[in-house]
Backbone as CSV, one residue per row, in Angstrom:
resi,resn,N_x,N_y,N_z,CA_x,CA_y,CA_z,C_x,C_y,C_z
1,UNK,-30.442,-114.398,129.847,-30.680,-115.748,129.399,-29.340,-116.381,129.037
2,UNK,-29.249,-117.382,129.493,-27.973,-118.589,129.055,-27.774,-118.733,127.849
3,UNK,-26.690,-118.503,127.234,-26.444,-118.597,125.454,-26.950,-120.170,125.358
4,UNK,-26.943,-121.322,126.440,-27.066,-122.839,125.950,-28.768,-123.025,125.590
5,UNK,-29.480,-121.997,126.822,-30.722,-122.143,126.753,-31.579,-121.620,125.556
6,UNK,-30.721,-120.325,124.984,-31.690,-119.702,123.537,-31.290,-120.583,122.437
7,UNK,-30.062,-121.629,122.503,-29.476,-122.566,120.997,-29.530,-124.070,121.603
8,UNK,-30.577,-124.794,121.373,-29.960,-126.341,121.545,-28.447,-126.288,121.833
9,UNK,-27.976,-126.166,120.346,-26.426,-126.702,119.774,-25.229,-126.092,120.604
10,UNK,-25.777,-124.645,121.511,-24.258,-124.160,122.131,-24.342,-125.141,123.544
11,UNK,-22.945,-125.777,123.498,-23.382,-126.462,124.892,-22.378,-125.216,126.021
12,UNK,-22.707,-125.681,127.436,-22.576,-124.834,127.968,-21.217,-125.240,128.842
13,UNK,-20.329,-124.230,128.801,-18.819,-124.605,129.319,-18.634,-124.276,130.872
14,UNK,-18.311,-125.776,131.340,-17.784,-125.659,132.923,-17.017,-124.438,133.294
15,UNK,-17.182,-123.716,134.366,-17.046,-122.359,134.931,-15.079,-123.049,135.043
16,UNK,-14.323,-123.580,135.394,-13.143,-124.043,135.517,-12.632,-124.506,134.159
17,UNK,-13.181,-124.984,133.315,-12.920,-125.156,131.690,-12.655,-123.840,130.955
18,UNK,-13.666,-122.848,131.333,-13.761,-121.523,131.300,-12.760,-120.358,131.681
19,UNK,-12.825,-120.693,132.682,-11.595,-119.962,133.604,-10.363,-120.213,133.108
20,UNK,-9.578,-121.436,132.791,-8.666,-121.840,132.054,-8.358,-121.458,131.000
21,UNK,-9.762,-121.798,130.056,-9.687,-121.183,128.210,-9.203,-119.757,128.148
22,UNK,-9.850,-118.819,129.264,-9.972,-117.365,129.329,-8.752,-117.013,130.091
23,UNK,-8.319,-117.531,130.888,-6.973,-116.883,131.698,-5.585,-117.470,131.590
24,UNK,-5.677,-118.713,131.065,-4.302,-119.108,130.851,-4.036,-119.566,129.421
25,UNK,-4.947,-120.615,129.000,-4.808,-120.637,127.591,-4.940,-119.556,126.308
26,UNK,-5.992,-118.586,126.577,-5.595,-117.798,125.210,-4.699,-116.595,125.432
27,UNK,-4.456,-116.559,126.623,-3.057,-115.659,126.383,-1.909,-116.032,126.337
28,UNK,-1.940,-117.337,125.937,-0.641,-118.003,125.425,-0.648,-118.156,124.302
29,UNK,-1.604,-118.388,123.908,-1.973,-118.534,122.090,-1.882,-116.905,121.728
30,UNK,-2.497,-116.556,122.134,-2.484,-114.982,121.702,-0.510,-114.653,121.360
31,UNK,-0.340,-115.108,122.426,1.504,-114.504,122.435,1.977,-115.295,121.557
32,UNK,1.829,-116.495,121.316,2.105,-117.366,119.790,1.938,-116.402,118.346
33,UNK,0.672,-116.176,118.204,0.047,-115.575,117.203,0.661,-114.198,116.963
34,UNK,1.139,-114.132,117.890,1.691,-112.348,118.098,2.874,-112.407,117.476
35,UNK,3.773,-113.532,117.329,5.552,-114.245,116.774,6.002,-114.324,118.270
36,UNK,5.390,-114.436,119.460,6.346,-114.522,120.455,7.020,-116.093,120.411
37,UNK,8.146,-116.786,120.281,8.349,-117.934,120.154,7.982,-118.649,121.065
38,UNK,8.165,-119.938,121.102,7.630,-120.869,122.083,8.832,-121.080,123.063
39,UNK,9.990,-120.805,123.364,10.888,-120.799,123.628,10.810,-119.766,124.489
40,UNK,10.695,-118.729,124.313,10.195,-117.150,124.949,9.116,-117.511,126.137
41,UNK,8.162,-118.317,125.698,6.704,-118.369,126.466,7.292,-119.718,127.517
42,UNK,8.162,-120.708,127.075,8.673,-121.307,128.030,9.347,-120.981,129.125
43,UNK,10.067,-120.348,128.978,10.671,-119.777,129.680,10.108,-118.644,131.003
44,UNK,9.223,-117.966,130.209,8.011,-117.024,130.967,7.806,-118.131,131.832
45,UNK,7.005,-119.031,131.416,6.457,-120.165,132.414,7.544,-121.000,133.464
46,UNK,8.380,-121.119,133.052,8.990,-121.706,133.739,9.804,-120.847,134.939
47,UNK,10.371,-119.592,134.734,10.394,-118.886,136.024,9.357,-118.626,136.516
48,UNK,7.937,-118.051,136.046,6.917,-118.194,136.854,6.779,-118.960,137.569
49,UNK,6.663,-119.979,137.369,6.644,-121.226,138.506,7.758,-121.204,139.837
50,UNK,9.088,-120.896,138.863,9.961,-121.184,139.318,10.183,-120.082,140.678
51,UNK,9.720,-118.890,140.285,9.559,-118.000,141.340,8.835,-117.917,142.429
52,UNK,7.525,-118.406,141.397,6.102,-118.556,142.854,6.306,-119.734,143.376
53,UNK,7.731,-119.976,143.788,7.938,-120.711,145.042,8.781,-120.731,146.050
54,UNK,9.363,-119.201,145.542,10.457,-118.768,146.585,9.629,-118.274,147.738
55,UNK,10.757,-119.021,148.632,10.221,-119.323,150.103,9.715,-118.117,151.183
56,UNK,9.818,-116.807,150.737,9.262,-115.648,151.115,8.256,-115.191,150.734
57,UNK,7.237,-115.736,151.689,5.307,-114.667,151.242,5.842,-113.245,150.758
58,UNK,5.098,-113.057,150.288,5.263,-111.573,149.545,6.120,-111.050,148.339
59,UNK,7.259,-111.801,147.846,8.163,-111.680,147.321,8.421,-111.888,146.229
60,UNK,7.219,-112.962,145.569,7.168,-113.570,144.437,6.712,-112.684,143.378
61,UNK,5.782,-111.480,143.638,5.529,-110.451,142.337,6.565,-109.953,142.186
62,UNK,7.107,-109.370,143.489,8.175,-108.114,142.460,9.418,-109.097,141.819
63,UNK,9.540,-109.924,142.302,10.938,-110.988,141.760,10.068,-111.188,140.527
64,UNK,8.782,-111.799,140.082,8.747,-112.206,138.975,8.541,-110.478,137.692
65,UNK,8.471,-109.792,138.813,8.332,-108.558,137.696,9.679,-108.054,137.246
66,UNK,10.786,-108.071,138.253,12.033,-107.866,137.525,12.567,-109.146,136.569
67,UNK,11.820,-110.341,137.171,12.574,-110.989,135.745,12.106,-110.851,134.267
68,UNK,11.144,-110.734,134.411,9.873,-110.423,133.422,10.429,-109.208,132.367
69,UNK,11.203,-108.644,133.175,11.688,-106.856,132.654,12.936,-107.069,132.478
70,UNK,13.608,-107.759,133.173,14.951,-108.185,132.730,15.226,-108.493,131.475
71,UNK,14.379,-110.142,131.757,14.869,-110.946,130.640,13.476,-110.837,128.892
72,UNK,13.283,-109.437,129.496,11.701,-109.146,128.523,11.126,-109.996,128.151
73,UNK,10.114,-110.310,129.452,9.771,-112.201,129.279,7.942,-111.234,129.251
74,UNK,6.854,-111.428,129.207,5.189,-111.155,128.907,4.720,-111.311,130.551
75,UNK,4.814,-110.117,131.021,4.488,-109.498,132.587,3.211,-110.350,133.207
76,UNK,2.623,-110.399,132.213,0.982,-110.841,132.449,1.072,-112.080,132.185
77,UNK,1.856,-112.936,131.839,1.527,-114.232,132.092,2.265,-114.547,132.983
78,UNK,3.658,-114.270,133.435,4.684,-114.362,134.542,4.021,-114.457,135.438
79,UNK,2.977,-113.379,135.689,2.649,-113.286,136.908,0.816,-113.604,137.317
80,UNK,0.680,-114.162,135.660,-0.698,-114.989,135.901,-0.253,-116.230,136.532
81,UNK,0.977,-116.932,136.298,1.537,-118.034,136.799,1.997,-118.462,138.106
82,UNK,2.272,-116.766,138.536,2.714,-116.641,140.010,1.394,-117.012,140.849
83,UNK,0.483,-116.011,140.535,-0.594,-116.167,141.177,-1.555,-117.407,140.979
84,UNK,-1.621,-118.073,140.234,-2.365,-119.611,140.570,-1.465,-120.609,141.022
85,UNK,0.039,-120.125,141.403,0.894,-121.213,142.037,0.872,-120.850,143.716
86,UNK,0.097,-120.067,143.972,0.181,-119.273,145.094,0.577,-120.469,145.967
87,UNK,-0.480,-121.605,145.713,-0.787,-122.660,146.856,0.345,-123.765,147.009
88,UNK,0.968,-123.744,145.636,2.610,-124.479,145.694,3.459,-123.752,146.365
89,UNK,3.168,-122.176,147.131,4.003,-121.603,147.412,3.912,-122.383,148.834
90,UNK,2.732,-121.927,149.191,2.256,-122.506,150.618,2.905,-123.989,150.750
91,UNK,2.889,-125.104,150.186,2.682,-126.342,149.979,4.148,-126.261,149.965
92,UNK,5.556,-125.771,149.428,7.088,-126.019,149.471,7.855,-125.087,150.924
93,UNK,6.727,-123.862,151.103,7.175,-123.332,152.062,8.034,-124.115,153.154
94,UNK,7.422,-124.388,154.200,8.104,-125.526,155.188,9.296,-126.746,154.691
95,UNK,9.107,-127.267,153.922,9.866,-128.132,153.387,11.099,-127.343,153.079
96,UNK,11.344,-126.069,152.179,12.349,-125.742,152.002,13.120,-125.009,153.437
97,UNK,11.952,-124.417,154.550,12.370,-123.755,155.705,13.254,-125.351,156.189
98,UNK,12.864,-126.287,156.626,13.521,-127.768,156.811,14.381,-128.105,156.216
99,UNK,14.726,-127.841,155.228,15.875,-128.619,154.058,16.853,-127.256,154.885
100,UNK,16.251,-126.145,154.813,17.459,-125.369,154.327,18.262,-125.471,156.574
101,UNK,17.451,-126.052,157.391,17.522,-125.592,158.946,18.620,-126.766,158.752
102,UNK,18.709,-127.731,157.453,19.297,-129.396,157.335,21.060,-128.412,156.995
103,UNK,20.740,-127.481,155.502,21.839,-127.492,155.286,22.504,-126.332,156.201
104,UNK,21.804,-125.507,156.883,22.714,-124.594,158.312,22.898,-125.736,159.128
105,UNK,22.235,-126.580,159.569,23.664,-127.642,160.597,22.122,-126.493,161.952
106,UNK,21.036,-126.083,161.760,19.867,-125.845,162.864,19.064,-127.189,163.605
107,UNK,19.079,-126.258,164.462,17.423,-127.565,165.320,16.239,-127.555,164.753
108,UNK,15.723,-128.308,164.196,14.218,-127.796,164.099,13.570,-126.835,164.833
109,UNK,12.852,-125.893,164.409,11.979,-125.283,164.785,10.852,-125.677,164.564
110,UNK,9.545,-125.486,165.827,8.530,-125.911,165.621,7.603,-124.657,164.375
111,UNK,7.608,-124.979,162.884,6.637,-124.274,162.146,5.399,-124.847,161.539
112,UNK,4.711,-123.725,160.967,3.243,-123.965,160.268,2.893,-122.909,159.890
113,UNK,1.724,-122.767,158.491,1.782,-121.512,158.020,0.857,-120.914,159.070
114,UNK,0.158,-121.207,159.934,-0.523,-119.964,160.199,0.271,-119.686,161.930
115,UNK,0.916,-120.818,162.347,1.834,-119.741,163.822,3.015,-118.982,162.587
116,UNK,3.178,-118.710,161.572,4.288,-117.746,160.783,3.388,-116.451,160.530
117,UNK,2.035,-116.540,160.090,1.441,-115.596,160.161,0.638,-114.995,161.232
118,UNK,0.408,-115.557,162.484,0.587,-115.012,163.544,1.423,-113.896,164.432
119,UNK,2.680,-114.894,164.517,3.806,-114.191,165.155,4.208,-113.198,164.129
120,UNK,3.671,-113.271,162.832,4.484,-111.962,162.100,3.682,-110.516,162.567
121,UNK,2.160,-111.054,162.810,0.719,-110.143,163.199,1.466,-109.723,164.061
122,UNK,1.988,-110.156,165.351,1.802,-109.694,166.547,3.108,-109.004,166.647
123,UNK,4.167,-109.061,165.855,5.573,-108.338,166.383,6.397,-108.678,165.102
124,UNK,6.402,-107.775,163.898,7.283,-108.101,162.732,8.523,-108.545,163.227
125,UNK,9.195,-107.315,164.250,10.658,-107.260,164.440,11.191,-108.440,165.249
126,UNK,10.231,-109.071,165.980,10.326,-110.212,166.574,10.658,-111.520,165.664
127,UNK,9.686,-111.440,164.883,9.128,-112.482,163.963,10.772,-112.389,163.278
128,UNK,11.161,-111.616,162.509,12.389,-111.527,161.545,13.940,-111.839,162.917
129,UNK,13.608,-111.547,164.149,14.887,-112.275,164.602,14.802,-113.400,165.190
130,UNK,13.392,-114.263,165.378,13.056,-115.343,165.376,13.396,-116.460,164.784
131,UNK,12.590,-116.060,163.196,13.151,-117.020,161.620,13.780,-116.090,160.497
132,UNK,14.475,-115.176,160.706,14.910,-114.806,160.056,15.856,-116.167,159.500
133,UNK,16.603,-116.734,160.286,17.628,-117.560,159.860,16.913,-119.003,158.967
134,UNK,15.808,-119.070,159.635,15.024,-120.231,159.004,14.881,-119.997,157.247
135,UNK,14.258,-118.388,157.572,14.358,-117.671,155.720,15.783,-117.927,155.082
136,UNK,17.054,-117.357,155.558,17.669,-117.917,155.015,17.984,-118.782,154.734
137,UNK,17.949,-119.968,155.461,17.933,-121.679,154.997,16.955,-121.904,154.169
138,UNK,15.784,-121.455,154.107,14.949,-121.898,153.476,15.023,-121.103,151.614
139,UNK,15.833,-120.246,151.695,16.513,-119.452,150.189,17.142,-120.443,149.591
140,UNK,18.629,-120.480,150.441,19.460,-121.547,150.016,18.990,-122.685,149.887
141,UNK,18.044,-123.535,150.200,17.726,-124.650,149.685,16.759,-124.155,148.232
142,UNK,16.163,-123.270,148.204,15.414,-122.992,146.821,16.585,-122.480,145.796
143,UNK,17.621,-121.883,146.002,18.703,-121.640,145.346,18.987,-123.046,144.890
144,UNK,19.255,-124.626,145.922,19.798,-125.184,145.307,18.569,-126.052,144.052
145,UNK,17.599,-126.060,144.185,16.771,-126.486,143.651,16.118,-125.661,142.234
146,UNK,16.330,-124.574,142.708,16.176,-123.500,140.998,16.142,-123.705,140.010
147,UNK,17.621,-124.155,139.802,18.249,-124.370,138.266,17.960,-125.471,137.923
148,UNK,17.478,-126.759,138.801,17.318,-128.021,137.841,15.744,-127.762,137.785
149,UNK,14.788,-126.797,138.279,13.441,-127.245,138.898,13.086,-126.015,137.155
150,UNK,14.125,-124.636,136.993,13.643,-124.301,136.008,13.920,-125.055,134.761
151,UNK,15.010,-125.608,134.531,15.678,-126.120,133.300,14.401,-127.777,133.032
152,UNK,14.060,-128.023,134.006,13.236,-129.228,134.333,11.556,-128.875,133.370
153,UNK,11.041,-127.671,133.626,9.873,-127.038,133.292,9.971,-126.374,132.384
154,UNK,11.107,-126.135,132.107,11.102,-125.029,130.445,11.336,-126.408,129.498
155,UNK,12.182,-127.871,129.495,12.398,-128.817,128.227,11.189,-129.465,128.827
156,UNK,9.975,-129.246,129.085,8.752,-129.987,129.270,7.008,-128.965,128.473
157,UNK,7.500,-127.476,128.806,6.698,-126.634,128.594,7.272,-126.791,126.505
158,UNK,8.322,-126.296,126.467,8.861,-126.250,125.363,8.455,-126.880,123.863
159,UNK,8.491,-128.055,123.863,8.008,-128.986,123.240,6.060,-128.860,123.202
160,UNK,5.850,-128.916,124.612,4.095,-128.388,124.133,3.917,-127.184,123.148
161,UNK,4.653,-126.059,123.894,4.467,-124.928,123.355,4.349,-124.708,121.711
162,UNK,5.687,-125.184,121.154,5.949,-125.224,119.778,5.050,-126.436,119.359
163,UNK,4.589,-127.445,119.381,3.311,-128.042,118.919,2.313,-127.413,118.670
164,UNK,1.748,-126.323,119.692,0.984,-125.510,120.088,1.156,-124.539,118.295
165,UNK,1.885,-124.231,118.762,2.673,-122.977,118.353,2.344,-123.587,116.187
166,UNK,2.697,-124.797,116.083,2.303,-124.905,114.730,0.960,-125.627,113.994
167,UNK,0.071,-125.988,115.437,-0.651,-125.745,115.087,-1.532,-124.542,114.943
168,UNK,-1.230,-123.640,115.824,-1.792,-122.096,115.131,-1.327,-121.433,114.324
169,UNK,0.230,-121.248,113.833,0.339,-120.817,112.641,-0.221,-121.410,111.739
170,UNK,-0.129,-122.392,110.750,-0.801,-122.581,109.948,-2.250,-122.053,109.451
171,UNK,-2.757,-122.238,110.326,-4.385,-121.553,110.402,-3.992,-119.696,110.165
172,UNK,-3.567,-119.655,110.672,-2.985,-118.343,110.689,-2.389,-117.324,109.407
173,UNK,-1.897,-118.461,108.578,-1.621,-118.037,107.414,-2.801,-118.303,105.954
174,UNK,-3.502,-119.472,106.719,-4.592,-119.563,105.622,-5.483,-118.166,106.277
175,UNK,-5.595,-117.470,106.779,-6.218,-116.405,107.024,-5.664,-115.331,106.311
176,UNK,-4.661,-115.004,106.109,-4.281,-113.861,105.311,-4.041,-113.468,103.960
């Protein structure tokens, strides 16, 4: 039975309201509550992002797990972040393969994500001396875009965070 249907008064929370409260929001609060600073959790977020958009499918966990371990940033949200940016990955892919074919001085190549996942199906070794070079253009343009795209998302996350951040302490201390 539906908790809304046995209580008038519980109303019943959108499955995406839900999903949110439960996977991204309280494990940010949680890491607040824990003393992780807001500064700390910005930062988490902001290479998360900043990673799950480097221009190589596949590449974005273990990069966000060494930064995560590096810079002892909270594994599980790094890479809760990676994974719901999946589709920004998809969505900058090409653009940065283009920017970067701009700054090698290349021809266009005709791309799209699914002839990239094709030709990778049918012949890896092919596929990598194909676009290999495209990957590299397409690095170097996320290289040049990095540092303003993280510094951009951490003084935006930042400021929420620590708002965040005092309104749960307080409560926090009338509890103890």
């Amino acid at each position: 039975m539906n908790p809304s249907e046995a209580d008038p008064s519980v109303a019943a929370v959108p499955p995406a309201a839900s999903f949110w409260q439960r996977r991204v929001v309280t494990p940010i609060v949680n890491q607040l509550k824990q003393g992780i600073t807001p500064e700390k959790i910005a930062l988490t977020i902001a290479l998360g992002l900043l990673l799950s958009i480097f221009p190589i499918l596949g590449a974005t966990t273990i990069l966000c797990a060494l930064a995560a371990f590096a810079l002892r940033l909270n594994q599980p949200i790094i890479q809760l972040i990676n994974y719901l940016s999946y589709p920004l990955q998809l969505a900058f892919l090409i653009p940065f393969y283009r920017a970067g074919e701009h700054l090698l001085g290349r021809a266009p190549v005709r791309l799209n994500i699914p002839l990239l996942f094709q030709r990778f199906g049918a012949d890896v070794r092919q596929f990598f001396l194909d676009f290999g070079m495209i990957a590299v253009g397409g690095i170097l343009a996320w290289l040049i875009v990095a540092p303003f795209a993280v510094a951009c998302i951490y003084y935006i996350a930042r400021p929420l965070l620590r708002a965040l951040a005092t309104r749960i302490r307080p409560s926090l201390e009338t509890t103890s």
